[in-house]
N, CA, C and O atoms as CSV, one atom per row, in Angstrom:
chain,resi,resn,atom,element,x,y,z
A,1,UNK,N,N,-21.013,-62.160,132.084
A,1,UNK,CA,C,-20.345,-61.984,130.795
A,1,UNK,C,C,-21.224,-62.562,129.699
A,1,UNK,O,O,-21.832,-63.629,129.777
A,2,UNK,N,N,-21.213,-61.502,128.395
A,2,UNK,CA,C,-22.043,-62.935,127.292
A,2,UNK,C,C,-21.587,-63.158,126.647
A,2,UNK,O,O,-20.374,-63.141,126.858
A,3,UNK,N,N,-22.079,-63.610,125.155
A,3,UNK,CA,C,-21.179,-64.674,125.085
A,3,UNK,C,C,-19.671,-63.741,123.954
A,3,UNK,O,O,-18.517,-64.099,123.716
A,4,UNK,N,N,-20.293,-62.767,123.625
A,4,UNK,CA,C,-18.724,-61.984,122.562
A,4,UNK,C,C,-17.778,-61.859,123.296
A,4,UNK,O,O,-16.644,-62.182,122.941
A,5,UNK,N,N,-18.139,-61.212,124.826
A,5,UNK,CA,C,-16.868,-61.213,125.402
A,5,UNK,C,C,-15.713,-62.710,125.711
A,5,UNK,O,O,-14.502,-62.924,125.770
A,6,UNK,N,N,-16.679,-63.279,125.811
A,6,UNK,CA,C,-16.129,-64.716,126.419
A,6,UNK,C,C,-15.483,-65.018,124.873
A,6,UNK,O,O,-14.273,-64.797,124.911
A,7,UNK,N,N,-15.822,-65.350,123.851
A,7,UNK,CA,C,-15.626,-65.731,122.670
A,7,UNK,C,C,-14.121,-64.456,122.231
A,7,UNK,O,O,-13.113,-64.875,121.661
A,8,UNK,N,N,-14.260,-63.180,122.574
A,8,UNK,CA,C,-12.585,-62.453,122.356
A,8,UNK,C,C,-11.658,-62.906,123.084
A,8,UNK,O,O,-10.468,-63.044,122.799
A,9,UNK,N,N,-12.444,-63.245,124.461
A,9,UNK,CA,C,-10.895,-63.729,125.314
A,9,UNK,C,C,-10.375,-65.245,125.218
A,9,UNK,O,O,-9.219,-65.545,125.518
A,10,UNK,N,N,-11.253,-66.100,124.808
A,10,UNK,CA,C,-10.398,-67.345,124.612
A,10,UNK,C,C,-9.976,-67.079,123.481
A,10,UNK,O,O,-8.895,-67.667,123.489
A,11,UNK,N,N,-10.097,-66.459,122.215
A,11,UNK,CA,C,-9.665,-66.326,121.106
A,11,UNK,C,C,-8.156,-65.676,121.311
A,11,UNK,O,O,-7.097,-65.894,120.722
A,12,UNK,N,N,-8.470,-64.874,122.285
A,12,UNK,CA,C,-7.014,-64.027,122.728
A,12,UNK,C,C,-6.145,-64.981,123.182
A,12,UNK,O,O,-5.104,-65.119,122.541
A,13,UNK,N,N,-6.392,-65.894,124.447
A,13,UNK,CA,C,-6.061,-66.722,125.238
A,13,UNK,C,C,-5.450,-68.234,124.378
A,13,UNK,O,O,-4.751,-69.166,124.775
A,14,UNK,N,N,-5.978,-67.985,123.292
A,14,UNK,CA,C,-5.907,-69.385,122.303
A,14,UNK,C,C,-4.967,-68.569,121.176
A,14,UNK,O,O,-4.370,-69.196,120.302
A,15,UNK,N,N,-4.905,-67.283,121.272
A,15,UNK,CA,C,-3.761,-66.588,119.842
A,15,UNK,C,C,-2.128,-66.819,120.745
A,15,UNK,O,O,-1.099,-67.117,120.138
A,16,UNK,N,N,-2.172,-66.655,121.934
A,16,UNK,CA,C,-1.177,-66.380,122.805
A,16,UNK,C,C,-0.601,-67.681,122.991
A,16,UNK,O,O,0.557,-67.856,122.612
A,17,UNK,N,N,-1.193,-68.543,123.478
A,17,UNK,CA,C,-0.507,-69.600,123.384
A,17,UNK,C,C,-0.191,-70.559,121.968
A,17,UNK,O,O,0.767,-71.331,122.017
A,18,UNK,N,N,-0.844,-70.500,120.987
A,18,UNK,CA,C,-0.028,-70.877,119.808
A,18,UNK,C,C,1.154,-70.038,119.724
A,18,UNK,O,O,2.130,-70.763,119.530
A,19,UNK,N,N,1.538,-68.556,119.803
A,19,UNK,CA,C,2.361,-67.754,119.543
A,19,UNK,C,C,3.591,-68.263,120.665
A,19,UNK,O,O,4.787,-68.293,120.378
A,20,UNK,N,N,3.208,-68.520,121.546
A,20,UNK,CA,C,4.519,-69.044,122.555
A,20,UNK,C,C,4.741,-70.462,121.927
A,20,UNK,O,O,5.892,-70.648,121.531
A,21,UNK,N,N,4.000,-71.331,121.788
A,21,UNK,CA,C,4.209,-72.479,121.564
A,21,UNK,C,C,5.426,-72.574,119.978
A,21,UNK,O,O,6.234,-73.438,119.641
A,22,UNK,N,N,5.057,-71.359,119.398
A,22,UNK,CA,C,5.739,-71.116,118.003
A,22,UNK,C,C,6.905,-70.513,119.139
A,22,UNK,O,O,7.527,-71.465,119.611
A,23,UNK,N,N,7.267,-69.465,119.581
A,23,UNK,CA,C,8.313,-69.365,120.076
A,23,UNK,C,C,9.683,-70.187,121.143
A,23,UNK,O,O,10.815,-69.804,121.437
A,24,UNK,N,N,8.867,-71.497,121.504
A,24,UNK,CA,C,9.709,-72.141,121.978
A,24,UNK,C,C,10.288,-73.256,120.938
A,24,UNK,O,O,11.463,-73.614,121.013
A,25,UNK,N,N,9.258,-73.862,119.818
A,25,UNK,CA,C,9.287,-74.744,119.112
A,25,UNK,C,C,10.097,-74.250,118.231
A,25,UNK,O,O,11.047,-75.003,118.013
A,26,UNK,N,N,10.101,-73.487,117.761
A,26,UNK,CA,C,10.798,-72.955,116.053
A,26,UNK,C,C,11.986,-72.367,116.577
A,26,UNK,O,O,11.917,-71.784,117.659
A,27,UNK,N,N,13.349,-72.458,115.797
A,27,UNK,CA,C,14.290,-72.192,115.283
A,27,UNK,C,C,14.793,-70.997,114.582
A,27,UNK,O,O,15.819,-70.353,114.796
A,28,UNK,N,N,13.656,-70.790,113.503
A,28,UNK,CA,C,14.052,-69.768,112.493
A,28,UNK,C,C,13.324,-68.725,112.521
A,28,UNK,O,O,12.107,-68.640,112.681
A,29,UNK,N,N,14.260,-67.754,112.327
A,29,UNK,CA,C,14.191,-66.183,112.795
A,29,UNK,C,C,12.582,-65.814,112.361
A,29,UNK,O,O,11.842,-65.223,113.147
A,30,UNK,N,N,12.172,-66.212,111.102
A,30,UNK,CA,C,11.169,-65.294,110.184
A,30,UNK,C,C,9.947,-65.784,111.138
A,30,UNK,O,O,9.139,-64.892,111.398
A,31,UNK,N,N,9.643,-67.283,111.795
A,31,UNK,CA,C,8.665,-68.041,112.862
A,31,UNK,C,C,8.660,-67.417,113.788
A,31,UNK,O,O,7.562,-66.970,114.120
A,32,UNK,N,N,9.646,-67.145,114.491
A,32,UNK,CA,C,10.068,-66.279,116.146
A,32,UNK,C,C,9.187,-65.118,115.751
A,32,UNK,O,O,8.201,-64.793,116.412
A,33,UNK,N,N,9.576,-64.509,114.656
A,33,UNK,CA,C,8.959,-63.195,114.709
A,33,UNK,C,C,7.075,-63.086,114.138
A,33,UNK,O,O,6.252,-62.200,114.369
A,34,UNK,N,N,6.963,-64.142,113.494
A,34,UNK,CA,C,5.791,-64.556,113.411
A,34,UNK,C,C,5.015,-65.042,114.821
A,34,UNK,O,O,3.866,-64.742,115.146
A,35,UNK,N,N,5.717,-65.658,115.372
A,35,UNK,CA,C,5.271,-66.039,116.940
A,35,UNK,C,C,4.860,-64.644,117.976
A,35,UNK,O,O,3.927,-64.454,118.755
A,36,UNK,N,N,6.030,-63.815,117.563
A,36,UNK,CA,C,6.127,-62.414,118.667
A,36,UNK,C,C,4.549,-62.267,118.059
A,36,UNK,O,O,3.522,-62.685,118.595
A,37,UNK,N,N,4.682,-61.526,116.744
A,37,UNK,CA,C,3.209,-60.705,115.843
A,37,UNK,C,C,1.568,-61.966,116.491
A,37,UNK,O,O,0.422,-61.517,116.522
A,38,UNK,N,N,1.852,-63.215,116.844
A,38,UNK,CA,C,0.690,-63.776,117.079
A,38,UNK,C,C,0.178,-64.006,118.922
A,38,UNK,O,O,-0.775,-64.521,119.508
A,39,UNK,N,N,1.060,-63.504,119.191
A,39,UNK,CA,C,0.992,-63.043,120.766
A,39,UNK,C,C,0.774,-61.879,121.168
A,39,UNK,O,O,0.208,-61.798,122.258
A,40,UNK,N,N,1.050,-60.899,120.622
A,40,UNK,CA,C,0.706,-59.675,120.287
A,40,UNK,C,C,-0.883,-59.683,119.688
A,40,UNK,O,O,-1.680,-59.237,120.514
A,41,UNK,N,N,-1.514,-60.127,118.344
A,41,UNK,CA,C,-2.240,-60.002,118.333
A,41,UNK,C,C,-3.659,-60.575,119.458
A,41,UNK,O,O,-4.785,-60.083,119.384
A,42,UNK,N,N,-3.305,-61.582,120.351
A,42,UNK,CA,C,-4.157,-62.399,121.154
A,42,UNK,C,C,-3.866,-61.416,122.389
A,42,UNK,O,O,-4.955,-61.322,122.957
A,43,UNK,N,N,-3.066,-60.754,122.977
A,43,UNK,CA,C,-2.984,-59.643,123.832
A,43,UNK,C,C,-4.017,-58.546,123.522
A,43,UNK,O,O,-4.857,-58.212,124.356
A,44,UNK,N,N,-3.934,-58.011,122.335
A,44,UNK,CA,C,-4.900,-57.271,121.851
A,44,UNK,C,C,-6.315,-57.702,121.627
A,44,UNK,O,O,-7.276,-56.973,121.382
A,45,UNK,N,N,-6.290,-58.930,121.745
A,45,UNK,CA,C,-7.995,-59.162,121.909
A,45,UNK,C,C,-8.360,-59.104,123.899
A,45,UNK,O,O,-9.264,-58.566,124.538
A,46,UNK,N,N,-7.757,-59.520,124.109
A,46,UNK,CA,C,-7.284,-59.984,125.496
A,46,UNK,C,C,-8.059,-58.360,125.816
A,46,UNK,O,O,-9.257,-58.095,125.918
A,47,UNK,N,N,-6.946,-57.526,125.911
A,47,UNK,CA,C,-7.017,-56.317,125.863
A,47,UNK,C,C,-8.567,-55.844,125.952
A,47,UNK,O,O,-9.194,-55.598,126.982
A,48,UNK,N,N,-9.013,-55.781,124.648
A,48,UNK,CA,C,-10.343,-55.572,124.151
A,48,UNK,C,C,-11.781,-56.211,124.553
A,48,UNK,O,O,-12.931,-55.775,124.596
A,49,UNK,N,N,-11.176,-57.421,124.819
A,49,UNK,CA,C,-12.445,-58.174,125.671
A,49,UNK,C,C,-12.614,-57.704,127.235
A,49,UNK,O,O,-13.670,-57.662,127.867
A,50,UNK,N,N,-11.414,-57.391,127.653
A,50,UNK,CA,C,-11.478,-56.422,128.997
A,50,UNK,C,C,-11.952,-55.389,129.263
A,50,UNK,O,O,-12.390,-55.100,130.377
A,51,UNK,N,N,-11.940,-54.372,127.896
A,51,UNK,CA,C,-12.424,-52.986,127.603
A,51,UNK,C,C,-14.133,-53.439,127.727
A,51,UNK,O,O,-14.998,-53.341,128.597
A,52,UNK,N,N,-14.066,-53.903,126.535
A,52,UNK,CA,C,-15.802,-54.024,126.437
A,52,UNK,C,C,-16.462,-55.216,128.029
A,52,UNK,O,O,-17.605,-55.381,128.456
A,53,UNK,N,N,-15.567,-55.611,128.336
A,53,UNK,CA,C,-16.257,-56.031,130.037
A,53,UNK,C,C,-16.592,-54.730,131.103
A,53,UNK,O,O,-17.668,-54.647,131.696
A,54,UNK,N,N,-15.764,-53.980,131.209
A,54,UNK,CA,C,-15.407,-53.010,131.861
A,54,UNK,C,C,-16.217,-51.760,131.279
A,54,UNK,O,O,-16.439,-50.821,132.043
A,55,UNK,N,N,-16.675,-51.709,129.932
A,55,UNK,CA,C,-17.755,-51.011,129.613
A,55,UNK,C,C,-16.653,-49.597,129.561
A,55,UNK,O,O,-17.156,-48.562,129.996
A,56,UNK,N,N,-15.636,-49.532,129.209
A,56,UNK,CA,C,-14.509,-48.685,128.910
A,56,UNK,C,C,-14.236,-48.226,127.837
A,56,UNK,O,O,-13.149,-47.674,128.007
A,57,UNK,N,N,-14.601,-48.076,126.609
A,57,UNK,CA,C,-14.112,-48.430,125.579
A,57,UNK,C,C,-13.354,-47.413,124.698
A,57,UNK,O,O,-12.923,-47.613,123.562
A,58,UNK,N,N,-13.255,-46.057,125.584
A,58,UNK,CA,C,-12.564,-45.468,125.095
A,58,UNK,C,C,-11.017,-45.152,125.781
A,58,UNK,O,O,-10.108,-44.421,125.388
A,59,UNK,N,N,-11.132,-45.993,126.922
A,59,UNK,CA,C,-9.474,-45.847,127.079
A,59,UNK,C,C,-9.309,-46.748,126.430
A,59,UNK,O,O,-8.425,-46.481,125.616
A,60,UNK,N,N,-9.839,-48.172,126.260
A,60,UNK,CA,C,-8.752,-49.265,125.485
A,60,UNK,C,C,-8.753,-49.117,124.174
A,60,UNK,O,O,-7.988,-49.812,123.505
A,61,UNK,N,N,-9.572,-48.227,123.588
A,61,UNK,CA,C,-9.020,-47.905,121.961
A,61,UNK,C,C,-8.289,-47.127,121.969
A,61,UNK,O,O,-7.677,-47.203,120.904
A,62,UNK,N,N,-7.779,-46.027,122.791
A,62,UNK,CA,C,-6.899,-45.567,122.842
A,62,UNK,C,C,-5.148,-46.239,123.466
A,62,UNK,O,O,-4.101,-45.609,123.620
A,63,UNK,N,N,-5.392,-47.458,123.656
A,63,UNK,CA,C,-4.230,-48.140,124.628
A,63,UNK,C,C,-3.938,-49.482,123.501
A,63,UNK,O,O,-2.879,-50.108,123.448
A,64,UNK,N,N,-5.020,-49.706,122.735
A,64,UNK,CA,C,-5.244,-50.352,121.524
A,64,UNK,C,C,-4.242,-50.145,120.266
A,64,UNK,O,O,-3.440,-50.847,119.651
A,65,UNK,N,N,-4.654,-48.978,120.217
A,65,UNK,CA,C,-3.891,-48.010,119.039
A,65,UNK,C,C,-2.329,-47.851,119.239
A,65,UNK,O,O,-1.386,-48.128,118.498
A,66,UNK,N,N,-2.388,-47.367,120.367
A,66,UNK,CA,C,-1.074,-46.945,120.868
A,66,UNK,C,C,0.033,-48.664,120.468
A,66,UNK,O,O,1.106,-48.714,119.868
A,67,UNK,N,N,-0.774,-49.832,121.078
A,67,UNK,CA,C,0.044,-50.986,121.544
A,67,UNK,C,C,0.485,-51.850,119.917
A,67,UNK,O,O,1.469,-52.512,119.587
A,68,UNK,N,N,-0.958,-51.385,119.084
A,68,UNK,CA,C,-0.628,-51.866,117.468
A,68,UNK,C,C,0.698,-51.220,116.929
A,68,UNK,O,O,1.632,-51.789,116.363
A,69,UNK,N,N,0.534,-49.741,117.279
A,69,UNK,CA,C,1.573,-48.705,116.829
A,69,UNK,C,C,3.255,-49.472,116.626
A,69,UNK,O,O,4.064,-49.714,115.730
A,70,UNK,N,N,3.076,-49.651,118.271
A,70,UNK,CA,C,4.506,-49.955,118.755
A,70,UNK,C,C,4.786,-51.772,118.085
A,70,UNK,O,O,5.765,-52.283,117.543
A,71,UNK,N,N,3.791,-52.174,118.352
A,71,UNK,CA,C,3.739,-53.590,117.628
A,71,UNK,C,C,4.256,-53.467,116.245
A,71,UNK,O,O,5.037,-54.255,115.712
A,72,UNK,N,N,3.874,-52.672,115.851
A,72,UNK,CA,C,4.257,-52.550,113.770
A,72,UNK,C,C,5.789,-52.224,113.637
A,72,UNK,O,O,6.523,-52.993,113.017
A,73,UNK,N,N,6.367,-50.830,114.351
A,73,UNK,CA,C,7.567,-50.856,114.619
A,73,UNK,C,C,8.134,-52.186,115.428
A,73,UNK,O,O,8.708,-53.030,114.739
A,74,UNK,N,N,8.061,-52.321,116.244
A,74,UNK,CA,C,9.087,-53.353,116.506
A,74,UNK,C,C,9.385,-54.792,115.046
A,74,UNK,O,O,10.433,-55.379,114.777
A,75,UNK,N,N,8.177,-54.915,114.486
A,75,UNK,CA,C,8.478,-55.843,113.757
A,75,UNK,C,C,8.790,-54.975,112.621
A,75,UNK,O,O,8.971,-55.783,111.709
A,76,UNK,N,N,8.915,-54.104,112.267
A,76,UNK,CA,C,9.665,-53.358,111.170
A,76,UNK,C,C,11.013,-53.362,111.374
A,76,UNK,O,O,11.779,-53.233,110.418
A,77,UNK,N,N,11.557,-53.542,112.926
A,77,UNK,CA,C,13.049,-53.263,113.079
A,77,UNK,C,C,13.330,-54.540,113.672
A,77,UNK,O,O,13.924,-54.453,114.747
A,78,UNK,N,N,13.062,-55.732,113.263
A,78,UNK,CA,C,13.511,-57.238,113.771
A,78,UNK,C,C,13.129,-57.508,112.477
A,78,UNK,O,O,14.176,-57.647,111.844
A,79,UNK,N,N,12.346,-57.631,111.876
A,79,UNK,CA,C,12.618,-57.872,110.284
A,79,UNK,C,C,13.601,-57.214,108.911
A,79,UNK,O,O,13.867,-57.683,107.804
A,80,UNK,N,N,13.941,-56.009,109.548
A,80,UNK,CA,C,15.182,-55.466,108.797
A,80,UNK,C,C,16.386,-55.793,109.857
A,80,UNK,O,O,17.423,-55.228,109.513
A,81,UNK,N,N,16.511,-56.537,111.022
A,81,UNK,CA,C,17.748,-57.152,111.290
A,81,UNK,C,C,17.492,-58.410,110.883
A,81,UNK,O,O,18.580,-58.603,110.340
A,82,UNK,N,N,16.910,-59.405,110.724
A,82,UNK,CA,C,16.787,-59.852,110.155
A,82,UNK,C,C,16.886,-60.438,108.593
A,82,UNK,O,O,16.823,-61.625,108.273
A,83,UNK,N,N,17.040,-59.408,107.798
A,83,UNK,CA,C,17.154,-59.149,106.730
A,83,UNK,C,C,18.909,-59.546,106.248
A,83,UNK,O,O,19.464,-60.310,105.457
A,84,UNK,N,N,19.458,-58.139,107.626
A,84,UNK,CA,C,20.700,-58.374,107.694
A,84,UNK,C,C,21.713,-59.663,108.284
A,84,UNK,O,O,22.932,-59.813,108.207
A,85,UNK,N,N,20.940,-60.270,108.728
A,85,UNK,CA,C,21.618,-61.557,109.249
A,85,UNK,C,C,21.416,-62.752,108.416
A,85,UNK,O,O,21.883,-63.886,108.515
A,86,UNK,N,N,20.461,-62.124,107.419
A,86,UNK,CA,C,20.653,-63.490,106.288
A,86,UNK,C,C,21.522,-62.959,105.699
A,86,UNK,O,O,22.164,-63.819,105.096
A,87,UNK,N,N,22.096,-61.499,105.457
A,87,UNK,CA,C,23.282,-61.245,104.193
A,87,UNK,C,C,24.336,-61.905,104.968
A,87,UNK,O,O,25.150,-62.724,104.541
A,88,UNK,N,N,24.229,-61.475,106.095
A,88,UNK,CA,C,25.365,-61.720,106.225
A,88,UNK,C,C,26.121,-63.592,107.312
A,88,UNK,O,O,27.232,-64.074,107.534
A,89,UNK,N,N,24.680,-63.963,107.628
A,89,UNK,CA,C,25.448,-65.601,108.052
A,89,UNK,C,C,24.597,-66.317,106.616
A,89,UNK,O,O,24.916,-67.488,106.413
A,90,UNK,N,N,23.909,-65.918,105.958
A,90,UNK,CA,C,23.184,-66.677,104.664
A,90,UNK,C,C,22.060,-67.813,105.317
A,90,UNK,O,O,21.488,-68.595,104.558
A,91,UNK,N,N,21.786,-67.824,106.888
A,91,UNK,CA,C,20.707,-68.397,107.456
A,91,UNK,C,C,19.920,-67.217,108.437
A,91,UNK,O,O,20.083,-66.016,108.653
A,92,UNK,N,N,19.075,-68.171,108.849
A,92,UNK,CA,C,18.316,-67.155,109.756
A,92,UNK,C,C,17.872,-68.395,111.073
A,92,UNK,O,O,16.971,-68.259,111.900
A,93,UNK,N,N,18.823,-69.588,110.929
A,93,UNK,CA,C,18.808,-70.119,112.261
A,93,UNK,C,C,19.094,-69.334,112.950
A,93,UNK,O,O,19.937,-68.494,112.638
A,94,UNK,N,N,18.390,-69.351,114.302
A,94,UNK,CA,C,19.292,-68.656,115.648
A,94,UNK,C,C,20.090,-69.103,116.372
A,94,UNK,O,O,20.435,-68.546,117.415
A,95,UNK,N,N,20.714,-70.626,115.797
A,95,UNK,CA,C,21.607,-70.912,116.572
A,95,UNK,C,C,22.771,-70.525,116.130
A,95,UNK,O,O,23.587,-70.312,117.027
A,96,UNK,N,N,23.339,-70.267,114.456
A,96,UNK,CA,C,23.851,-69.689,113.954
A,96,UNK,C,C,24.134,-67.622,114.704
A,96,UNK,O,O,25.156,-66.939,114.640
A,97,UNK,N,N,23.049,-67.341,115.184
A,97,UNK,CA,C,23.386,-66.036,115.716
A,97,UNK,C,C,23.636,-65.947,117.350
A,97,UNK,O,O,23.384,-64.885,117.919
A,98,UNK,N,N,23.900,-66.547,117.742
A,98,UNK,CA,C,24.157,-66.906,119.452
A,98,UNK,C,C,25.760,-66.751,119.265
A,98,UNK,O,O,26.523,-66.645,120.225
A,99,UNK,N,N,26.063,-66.752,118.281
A,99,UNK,CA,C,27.954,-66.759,117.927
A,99,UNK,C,C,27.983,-65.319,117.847
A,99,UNK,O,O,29.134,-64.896,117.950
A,100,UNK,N,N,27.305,-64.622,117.733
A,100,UNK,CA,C,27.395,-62.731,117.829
A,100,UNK,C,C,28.685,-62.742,118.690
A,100,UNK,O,O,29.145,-63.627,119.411
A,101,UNK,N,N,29.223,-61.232,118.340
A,101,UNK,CA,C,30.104,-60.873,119.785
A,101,UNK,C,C,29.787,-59.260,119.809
A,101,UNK,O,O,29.366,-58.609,118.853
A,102,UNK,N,N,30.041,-58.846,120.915
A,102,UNK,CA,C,29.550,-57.529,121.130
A,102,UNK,C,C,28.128,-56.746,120.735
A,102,UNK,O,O,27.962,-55.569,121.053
């Protein structure tokens, strides 16, 4: 390996675990989802440092693309529930939303 590859995957390996570490530590909704988006992005290096090991590089830009895609939506539709759970509990603790029913 030299050294770019090695240098994407701890970068990946080092995005992923701040992003969990934000997801167990934090409380509030807008962090969680900041946590999801920074685990996601360290997957995608992850990803990419595998491609260019593997000397692949056109399936993982294509598996790349695809995984950003779905990445953008999901946080488009947890940030507009989101949105709605501040109208309507006026926080965005999640302990406040564990009281949901149905």
């Amino acid at each position: 390996m030299n050294n770019e590859i090695l240098l994407l995957l701890s970068c990946g390996i080092l995005l992923v675990m701040v992003g969990v570490y934000m997801l167990i530590l934090y409380r509030n909704l807008l962090r969680l989802i900041i946590g999801v988006e920074v685990v996601a992005k360290g997957v995608t290096l992850v990803f990419l440092s595998a491609g260019i090991y593997r000397q692949d590089i056109g399936l993982i830009q294509s598996l790349l693309v695809t995984f950003i895609l779905v990445e953008t939506v999901l946080a488009a539709v947890i940030l507009s529930l989101s949105i709605r759970a501040q109208k309507i509990y006026g926080s965005l603790d999640i302990r406040h939303l564990s009281k949901l029913k149905g």
